[in-house]
TORVOZA-778422 format. One line per field, with one value per atom (N, C-alpha, C): residue number from 0; atom name; y negated, x negated, z. Coordinates in steps of 0.1 Angstrom, whole numbers. Layout:
<atoms>
num [NUM, ...]
atomo [CA, ...]
c2 [Y, ...]
c1 [X, ...]
c3 [Z, ...]
</atoms>
This chain:
<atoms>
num [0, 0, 0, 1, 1, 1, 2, 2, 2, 3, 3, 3, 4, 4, 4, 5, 5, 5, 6, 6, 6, 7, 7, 7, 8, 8, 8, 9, 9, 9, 10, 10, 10, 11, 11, 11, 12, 12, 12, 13, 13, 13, 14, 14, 14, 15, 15, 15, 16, 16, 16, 17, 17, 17, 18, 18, 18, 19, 19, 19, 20, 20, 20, 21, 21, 21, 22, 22, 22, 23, 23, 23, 24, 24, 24, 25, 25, 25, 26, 26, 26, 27, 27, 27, 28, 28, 28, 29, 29, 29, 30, 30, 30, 31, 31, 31, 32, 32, 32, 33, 33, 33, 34, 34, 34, 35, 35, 35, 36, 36, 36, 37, 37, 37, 38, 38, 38, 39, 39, 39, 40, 40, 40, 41, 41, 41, 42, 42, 42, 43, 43, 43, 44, 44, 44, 45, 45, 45, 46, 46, 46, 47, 47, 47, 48, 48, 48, 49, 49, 49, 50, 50, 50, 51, 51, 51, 52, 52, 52, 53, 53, 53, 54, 54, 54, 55, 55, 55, 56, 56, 56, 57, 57, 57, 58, 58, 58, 59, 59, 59, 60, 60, 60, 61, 61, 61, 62, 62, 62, 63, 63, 63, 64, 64, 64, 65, 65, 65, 66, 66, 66, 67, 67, 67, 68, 68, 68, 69, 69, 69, 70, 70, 70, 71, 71, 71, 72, 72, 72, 73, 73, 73, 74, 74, 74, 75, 75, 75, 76, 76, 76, 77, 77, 77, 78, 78, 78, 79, 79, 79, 80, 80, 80, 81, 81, 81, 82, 82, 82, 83, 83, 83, 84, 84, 84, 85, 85, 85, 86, 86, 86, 87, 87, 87, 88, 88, 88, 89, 89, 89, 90, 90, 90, 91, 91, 91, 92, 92, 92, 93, 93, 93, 94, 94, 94, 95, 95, 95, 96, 96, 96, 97, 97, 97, 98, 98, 98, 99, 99, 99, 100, 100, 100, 101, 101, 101, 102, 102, 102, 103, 103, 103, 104, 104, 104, 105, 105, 105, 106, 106, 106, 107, 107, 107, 108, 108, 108, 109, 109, 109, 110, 110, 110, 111, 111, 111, 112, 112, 112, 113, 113, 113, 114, 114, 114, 115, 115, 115, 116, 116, 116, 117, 117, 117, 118, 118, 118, 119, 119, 119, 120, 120, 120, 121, 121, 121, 122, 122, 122, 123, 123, 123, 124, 124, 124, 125, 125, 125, 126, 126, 126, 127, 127, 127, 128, 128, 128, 129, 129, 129]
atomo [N, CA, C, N, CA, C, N, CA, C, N, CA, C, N, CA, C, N, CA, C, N, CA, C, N, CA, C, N, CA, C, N, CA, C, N, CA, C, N, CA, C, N, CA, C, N, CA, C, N, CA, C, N, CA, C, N, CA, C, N, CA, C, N, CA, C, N, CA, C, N, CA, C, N, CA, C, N, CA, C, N, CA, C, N, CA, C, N, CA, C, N, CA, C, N, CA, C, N, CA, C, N, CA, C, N, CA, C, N, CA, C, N, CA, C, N, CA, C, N, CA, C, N, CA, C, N, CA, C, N, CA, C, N, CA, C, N, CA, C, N, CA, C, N, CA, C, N, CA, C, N, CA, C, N, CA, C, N, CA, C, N, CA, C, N, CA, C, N, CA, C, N, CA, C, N, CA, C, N, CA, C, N, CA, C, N, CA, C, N, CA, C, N, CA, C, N, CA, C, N, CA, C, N, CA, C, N, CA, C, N, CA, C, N, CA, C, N, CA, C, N, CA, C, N, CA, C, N, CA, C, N, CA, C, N, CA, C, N, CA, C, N, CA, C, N, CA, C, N, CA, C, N, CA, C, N, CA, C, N, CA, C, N, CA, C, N, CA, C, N, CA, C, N, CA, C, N, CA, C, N, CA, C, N, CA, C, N, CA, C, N, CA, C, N, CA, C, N, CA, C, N, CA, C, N, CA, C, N, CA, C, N, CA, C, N, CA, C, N, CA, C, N, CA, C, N, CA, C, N, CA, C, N, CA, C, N, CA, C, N, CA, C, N, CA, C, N, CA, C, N, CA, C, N, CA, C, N, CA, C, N, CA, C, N, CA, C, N, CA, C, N, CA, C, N, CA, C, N, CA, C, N, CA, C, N, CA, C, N, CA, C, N, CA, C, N, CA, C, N, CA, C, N, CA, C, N, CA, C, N, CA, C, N, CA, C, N, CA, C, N, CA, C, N, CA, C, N, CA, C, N, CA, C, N, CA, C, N, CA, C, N, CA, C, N, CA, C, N, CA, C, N, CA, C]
c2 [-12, -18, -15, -8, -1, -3, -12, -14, -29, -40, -50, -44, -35, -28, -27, -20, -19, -25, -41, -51, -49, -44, -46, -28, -19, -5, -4, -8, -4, -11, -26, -33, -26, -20, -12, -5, 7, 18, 13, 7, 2, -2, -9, -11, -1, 7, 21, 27, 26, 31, 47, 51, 64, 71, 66, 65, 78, 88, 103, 101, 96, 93, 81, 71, 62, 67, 62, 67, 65, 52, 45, 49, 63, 70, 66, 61, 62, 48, 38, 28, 21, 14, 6, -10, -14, -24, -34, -51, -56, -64, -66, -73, -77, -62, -62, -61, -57, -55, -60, -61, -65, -69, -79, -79, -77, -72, -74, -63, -67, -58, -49, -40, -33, -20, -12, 10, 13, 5, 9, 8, -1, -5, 6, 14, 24, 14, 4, -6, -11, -12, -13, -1, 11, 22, 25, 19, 21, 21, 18, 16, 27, 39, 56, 52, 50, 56, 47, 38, 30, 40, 39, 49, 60, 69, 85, 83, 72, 73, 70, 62, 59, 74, 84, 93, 100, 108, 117, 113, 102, 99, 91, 101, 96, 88, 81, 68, 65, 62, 54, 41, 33, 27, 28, 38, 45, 52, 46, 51, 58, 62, 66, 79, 84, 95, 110, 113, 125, 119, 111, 104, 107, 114, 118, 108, 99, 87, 85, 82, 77, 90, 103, 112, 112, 114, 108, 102, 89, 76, 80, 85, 87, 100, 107, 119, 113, 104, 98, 88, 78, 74, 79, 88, 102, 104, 110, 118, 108, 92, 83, 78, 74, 72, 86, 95, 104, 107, 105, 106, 96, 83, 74, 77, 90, 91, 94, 88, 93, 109, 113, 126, 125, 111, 112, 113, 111, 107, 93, 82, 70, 70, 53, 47, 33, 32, 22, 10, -4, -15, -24, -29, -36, -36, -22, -22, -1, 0, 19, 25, 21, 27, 19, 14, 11, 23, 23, 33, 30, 21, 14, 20, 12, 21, 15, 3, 0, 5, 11, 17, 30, 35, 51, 50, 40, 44, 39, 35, 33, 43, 49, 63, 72, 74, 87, 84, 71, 68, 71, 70, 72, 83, 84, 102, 110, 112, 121, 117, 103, 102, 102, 103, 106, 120, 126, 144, 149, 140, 142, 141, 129, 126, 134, 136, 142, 161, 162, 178, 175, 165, 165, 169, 163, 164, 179, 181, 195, 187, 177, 171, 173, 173, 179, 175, 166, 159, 170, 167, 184, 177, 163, 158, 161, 162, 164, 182, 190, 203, 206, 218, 224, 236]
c1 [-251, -245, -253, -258, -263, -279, -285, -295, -292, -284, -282, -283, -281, -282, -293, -306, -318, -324, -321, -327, -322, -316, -310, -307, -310, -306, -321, -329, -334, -329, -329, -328, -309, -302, -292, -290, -298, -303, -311, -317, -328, -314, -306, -296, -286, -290, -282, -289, -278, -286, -285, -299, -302, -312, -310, -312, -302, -310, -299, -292, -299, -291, -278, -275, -267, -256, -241, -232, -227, -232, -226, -239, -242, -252, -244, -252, -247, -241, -239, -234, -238, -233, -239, -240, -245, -249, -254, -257, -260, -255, -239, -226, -233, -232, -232, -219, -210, -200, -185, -185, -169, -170, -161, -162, -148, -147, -154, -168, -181, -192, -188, -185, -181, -182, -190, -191, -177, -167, -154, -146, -152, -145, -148, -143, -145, -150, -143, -145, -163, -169, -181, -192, -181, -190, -188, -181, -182, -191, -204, -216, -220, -214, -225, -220, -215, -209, -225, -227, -238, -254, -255, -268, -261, -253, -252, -259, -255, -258, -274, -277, -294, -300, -292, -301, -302, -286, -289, -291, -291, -297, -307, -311, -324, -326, -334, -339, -346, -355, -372, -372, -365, -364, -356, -356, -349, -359, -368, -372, -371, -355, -348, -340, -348, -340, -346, -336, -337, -352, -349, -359, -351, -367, -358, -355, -361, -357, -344, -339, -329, -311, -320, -308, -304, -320, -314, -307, -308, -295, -286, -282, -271, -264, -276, -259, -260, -267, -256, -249, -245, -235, -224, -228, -218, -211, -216, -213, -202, -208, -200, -188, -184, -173, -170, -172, -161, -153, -166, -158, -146, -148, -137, -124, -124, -108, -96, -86, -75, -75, -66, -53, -44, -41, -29, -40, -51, -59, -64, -57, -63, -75, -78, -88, -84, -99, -94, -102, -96, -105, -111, -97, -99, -102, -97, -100, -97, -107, -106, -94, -85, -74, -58, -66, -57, -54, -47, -40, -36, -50, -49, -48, -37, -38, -47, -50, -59, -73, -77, -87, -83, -74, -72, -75, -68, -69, -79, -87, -103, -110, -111, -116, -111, -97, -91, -97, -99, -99, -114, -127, -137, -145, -140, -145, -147, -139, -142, -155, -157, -165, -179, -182, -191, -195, -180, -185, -190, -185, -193, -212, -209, -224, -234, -227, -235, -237, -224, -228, -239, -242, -250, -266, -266, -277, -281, -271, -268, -268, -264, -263, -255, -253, -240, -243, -235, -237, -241, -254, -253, -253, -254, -261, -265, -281, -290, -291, -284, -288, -292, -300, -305, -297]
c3 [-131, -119, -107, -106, -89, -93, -103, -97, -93, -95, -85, -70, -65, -54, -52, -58, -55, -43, -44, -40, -19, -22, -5, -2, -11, -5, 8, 7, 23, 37, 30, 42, 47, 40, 37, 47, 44, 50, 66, 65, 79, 92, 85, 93, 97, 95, 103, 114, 124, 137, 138, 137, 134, 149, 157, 173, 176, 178, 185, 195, 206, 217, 214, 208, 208, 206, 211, 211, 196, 192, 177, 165, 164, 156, 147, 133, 120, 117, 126, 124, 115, 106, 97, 98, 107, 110, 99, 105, 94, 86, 90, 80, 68, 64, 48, 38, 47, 35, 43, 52, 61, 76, 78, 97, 102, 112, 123, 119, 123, 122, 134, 136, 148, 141, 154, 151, 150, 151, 148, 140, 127, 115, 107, 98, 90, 77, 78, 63, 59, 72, 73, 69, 67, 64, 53, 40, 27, 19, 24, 15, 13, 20, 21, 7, -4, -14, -24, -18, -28, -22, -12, -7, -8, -9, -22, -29, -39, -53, -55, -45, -45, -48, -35, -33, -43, -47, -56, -77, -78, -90, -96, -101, -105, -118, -116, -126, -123, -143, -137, -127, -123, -113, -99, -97, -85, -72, -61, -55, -47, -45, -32, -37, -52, -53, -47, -35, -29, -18, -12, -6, 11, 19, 29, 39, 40, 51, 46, 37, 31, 38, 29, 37, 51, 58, 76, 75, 76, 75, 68, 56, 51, 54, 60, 72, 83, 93, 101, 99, 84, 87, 81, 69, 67, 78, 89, 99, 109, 110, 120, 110, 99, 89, 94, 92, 93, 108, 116, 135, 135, 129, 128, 125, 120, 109, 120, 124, 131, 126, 135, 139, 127, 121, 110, 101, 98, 86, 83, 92, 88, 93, 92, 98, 105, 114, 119, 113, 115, 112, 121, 125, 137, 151, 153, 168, 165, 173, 173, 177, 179, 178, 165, 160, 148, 143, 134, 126, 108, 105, 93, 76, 65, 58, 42, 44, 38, 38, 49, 48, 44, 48, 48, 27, 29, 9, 6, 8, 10, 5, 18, 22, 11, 11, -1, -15, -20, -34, -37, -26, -25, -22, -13, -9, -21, -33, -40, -48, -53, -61, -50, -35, -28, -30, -26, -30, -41, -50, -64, -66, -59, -59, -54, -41, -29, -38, -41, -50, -64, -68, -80, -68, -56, -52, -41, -42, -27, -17, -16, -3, 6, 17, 28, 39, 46, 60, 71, 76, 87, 100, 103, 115, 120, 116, 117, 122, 112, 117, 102, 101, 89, 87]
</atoms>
């Protein structure tokens, strides 16, 4: 299944604004996967779960395994999906102060199998700290 992915995991990744100074670090730009395309849709940041998997598994056709351009981008948009999360736990979609629960169960149903991933590789969002 995830090498149909192959084909678009850079141009993927390239669309992540990985610019320190920008307030919307980690955004996933690009309307690749939902609109509104906005730094404030959490829905638009579900793909960390397809670039995880680039990173930490390897296969003879897998370029991007444990490839560090790839981790930059994938701890800041780790790092921005997560700034998104409400005070209750959701997320928002529409507008940054939504309180949505279709994403929130998004997010819950996903996260584990990210943490999974991300432990097969020792990966750990540091933003950008070592």
């Amino acid at each position: 299944m995830y090498a149909l992915f192959l084909a678009i995991c850079a141009p993927m990744a390239n669309d992540i604004n990985d610019t320190d100074v920008a307030a919307d670090r980690g955004f996933m730009g690009g309307n690749w996967w939902r609109t509104p395309n906005n730094s404030s849709n959490a829905r638009v940041q579900e793909h960390v779960s397809t670039l995880s998997w680039f990173y930490a598994n390897q296969r003879p056709w897998n370029p991007y395994f444990q490839n560090a351009a790839l981790l930059g981008r994938l701890d800041a948009a780790v790092l921005h999906y997560l700034s998104l999360q409400q005070t209750d736990g959701s997320f928002p979609e529409y507008s940054h102060t939504e309180h949505g629960l279709a994403q929130q169960a998004s997010a819950s149903a996903t996260w584990p199998e990210r943490c999974a991933t991300c432990a097969r590789s020792t990966y750990c969002p540091t933003g950008g700290r070592n």
